[in-house]
C-alpha positions as CSV (number, residue, x, y, z in Angstrom):
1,X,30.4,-1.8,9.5
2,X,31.1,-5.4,9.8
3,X,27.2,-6.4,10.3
4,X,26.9,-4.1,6.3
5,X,29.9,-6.5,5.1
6,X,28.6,-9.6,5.7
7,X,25.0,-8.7,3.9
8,X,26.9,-7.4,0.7
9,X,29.1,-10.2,0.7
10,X,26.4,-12.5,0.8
11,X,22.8,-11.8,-0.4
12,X,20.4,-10.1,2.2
13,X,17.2,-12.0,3.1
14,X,14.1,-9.2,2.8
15,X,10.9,-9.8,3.8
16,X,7.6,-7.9,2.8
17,X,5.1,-7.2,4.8
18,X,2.2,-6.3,2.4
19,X,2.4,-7.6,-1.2
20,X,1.1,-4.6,-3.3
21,X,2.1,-2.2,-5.6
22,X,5.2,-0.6,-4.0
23,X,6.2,-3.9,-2.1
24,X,5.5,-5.3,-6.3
25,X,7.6,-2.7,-7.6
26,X,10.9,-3.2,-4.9
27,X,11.0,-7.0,-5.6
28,X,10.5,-6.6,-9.4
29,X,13.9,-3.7,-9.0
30,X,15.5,-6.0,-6.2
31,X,15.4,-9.5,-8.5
32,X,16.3,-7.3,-11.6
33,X,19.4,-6.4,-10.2
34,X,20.4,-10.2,-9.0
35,X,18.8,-10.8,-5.4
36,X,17.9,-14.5,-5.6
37,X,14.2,-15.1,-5.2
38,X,14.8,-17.5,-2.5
39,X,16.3,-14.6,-0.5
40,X,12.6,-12.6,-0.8
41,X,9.5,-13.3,1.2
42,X,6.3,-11.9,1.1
43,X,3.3,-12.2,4.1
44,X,0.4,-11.6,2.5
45,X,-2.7,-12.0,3.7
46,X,-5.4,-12.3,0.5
47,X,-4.9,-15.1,-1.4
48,X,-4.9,-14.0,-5.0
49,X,-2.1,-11.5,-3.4
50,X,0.1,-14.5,-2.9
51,X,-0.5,-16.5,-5.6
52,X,0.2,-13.1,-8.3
53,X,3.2,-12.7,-6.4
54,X,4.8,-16.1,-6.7
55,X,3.3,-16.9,-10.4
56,X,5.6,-13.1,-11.2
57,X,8.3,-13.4,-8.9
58,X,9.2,-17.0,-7.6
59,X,8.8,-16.0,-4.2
60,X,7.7,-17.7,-0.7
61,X,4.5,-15.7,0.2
62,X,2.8,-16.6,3.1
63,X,-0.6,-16.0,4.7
64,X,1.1,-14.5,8.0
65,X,3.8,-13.6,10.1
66,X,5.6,-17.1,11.2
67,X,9.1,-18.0,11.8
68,X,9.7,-17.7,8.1
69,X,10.7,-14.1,9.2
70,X,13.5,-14.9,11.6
71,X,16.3,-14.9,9.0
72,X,15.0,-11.9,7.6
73,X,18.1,-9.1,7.4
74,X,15.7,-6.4,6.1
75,X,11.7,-6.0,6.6
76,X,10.2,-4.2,4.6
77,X,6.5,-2.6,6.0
78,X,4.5,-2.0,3.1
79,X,0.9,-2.1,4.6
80,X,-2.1,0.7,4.5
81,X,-1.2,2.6,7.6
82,X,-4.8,2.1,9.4
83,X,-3.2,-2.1,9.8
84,X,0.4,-1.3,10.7
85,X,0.0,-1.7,14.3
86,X,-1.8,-4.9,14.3
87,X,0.4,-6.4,12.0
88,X,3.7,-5.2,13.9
89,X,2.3,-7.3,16.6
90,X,2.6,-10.2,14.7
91,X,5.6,-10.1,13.2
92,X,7.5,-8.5,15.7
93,X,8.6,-11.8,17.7
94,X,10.0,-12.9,14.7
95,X,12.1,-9.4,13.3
96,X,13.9,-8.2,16.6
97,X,17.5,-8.7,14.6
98,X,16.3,-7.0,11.5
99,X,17.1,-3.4,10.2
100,X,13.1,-2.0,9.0
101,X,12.2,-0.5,6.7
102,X,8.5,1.6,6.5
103,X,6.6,3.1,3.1
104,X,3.5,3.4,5.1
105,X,2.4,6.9,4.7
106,X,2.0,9.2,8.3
107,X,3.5,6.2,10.7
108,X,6.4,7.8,12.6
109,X,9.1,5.9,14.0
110,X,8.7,6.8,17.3
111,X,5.3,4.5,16.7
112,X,7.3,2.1,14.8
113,X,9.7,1.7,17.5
114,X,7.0,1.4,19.7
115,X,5.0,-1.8,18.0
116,X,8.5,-3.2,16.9
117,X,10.5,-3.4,20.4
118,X,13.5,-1.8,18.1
119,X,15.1,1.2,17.0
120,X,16.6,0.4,13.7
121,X,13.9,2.1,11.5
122,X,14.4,3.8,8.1
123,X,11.1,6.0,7.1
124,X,10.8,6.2,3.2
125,X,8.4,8.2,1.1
126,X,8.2,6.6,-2.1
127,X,6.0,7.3,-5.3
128,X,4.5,5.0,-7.6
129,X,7.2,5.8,-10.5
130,X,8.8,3.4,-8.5
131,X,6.9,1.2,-10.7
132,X,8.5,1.6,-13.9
133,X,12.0,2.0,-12.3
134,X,11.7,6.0,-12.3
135,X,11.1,6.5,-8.5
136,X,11.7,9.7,-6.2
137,X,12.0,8.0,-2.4
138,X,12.5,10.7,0.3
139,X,14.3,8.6,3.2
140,X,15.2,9.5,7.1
141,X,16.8,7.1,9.1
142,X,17.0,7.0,13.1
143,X,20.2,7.3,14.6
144,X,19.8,3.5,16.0
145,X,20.4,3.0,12.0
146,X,24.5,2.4,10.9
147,X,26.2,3.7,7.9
148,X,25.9,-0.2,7.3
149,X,22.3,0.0,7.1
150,X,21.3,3.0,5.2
151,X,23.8,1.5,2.4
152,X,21.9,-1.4,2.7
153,X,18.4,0.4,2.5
154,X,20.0,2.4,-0.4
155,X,21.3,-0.7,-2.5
156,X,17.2,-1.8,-1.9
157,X,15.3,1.2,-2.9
158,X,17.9,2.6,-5.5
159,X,16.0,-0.3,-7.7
160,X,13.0,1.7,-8.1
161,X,14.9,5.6,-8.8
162,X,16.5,8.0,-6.9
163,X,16.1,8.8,-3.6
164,X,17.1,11.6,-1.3
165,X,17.9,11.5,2.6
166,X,16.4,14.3,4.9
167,X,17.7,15.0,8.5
168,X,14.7,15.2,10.1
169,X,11.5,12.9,10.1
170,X,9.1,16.1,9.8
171,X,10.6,16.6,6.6
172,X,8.7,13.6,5.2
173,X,5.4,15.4,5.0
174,X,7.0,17.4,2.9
175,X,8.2,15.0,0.6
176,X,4.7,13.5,0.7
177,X,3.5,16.2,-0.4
178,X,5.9,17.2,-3.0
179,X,7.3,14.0,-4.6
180,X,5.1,11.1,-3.1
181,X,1.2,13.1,-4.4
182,X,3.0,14.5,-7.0
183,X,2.6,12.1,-9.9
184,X,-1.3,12.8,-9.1
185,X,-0.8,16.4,-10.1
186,X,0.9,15.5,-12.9
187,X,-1.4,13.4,-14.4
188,X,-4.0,16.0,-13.6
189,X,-2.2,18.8,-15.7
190,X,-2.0,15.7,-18.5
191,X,-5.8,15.3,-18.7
192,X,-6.4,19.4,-19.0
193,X,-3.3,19.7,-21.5
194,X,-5.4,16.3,-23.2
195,X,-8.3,18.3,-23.1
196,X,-7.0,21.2,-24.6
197,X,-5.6,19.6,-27.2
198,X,-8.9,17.8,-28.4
199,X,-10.7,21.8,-27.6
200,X,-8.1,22.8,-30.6
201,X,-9.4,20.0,-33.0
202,X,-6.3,17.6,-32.4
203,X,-7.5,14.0,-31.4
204,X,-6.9,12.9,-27.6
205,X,-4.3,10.2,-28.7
206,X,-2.6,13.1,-30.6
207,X,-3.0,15.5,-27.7
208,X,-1.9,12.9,-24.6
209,X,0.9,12.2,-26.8
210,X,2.2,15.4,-26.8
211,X,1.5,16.3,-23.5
212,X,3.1,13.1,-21.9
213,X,6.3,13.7,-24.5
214,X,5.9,17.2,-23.4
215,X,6.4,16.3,-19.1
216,X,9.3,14.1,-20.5
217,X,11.4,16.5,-22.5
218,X,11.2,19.4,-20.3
219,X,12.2,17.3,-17.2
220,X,14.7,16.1,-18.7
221,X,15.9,19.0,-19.7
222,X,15.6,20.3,-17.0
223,X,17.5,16.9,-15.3
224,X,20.2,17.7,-17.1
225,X,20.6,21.7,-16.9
226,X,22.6,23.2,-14.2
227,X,20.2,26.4,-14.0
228,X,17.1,27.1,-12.1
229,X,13.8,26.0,-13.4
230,X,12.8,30.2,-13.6
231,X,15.6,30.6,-16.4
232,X,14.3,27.6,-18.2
233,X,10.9,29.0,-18.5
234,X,12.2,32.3,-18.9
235,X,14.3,30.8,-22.0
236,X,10.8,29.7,-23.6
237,X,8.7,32.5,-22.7
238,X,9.6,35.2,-25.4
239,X,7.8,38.9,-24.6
240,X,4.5,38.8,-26.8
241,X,4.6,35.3,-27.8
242,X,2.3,32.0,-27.2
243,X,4.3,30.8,-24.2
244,X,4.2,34.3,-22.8
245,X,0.1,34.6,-23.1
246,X,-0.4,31.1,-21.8
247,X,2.2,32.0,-18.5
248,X,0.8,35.5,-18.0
249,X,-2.7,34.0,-17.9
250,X,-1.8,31.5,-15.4
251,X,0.3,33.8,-13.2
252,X,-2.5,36.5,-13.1
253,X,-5.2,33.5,-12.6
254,X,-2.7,32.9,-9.2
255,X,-1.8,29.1,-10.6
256,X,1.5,29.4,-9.0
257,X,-0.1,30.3,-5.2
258,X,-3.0,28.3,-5.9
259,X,-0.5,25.3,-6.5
260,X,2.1,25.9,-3.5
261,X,-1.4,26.2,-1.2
262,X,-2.3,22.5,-2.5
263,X,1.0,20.9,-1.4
264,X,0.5,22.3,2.0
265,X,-3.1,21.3,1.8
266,X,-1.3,17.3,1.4
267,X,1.6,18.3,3.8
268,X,-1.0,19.2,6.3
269,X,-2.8,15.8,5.3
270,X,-0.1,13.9,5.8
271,X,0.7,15.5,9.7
272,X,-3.1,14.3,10.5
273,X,-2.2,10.8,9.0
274,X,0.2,10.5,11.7
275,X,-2.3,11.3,14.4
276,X,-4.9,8.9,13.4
277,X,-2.7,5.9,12.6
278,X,0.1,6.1,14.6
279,X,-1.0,5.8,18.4
């Protein structure tokens, strides 16, 4: 507890490893909320990478893993997961005193802990909401991780949006597949709700207008209600109505089943992932 202390009472250092979109979006929430840029770095290897980074955010990126690294409190691995290994090994003489942090999809931190030579691994599952500062991070934390740390890792990623903690790292994958694909399946329901829309006569700006107002109201509604998302459709769906002959036709077309079997289809994925990567 004294270790978590000391890094709230004075700035953290974090370093990135991997300077794209999630690692963009963390230091875009981290500098919003007052992290000094001098306290960020970034290894990076392409060189337009580097220099977007620095010309957005004032901070040191560099080509690789150096002794830049050795003050680093935090590291966060953002890298595809088919390079995580090979660029553990290079950064891991430099990060043995830091808590890590991975958002690389299907690594477990058994393999983590492996590259790295430490225990002190937090797993997240982010999704690109994050972006915009509307985020859903599932998070599981190895018990070589303090209360200290996951505070820290909480002050980090609760820049980008909520997150929720899971006991168990096999829980991930089911994360992944619910909250870190699911943007994808929104924006797919967008496009045939668009599509609809411009079927009906209404012109695709007016029909992705309503359909993205449409995703925002009722989750927010739905945010901010204490019932069940059933009685909330239920509430909507009056017997011999609209609603009910648009529900009805999906239920009978087996939308619901055929939906559930996709997220298992990604969970699945994501156990494979895991396999292939993280040897």
């Amino acid at each position: 507890m004294t270790t978590h202390s000391t890094q709230l009472e004075r700035s953290p250092v974090i370093a990135f490893i991997g300077g794209g979109n999630m690692a963009s979006a963390i230091i875009g929430g981290l500098i919003a909320s007052g992290l000094p840029a001098a306290n960020i770095r970034v290894v990076e290897p392409f060189e337009a990478a580097r220099d977007t980074l620095q010309a957005k955010f004032g901070i040191d990126a560099l080509p690789a893993a150096s002794a830049a690294l050795d003050a680093a409190d935090l590291v966060v691995w953002a890298v595809k997961p088919q390079t995580f290994k090979d660029a553990a090994s290079a950064a891991a003489p430099h990060t043995a005193q830091a808590l890590h942090l991975s958002v690389a999809a299907g690594i477990t931190t058994d393999s983590i802990a492996q590259w790295l030579g430490t225990g002190r691994i937090v797993r997240a599952m982010p999704n690109t909401p994050a972006l915009v500062g509307k985020g859903m991070t599932g998070l599981f934390a190895r018990p070589e991780v303090d209360a200290g740390g996951q505070a820290l890792i909480e002050r980090v990623i609760g820049t980008t949006g909520q997150l929720v903690w899971v006991d168990g790292e096999a829980k991930l994958d089911a994360v992944t597949a619910l909250s870190g694909s699911g943007p994808a399946y929104v924006f797919l329901l967008l496009e045939a709700m668009t599509q609809a829309g411009v079927d009906m006569g209404l012109t695709a700006e007016q029909a992705y207008q309503m359909a993205v107002a449409t995703f925002q109201g009722a989750s927010e509604l739905a945010a901010r209600s204490d019932e069940p998302a059933s009685v909330l459709r239920e509430r909507v769906t009056s017997k011999g109505g609209t609603t009910y002959a648009a529900i009805t036709h999906m239920q009978q077309a087996g939308l619901p089943q055929t939906f559930i079997a996709a997220l298992r289809k990604a969970e699945a994925r994501a156990q494979e992932l895991a396999q292939e990567f993280g040897r």
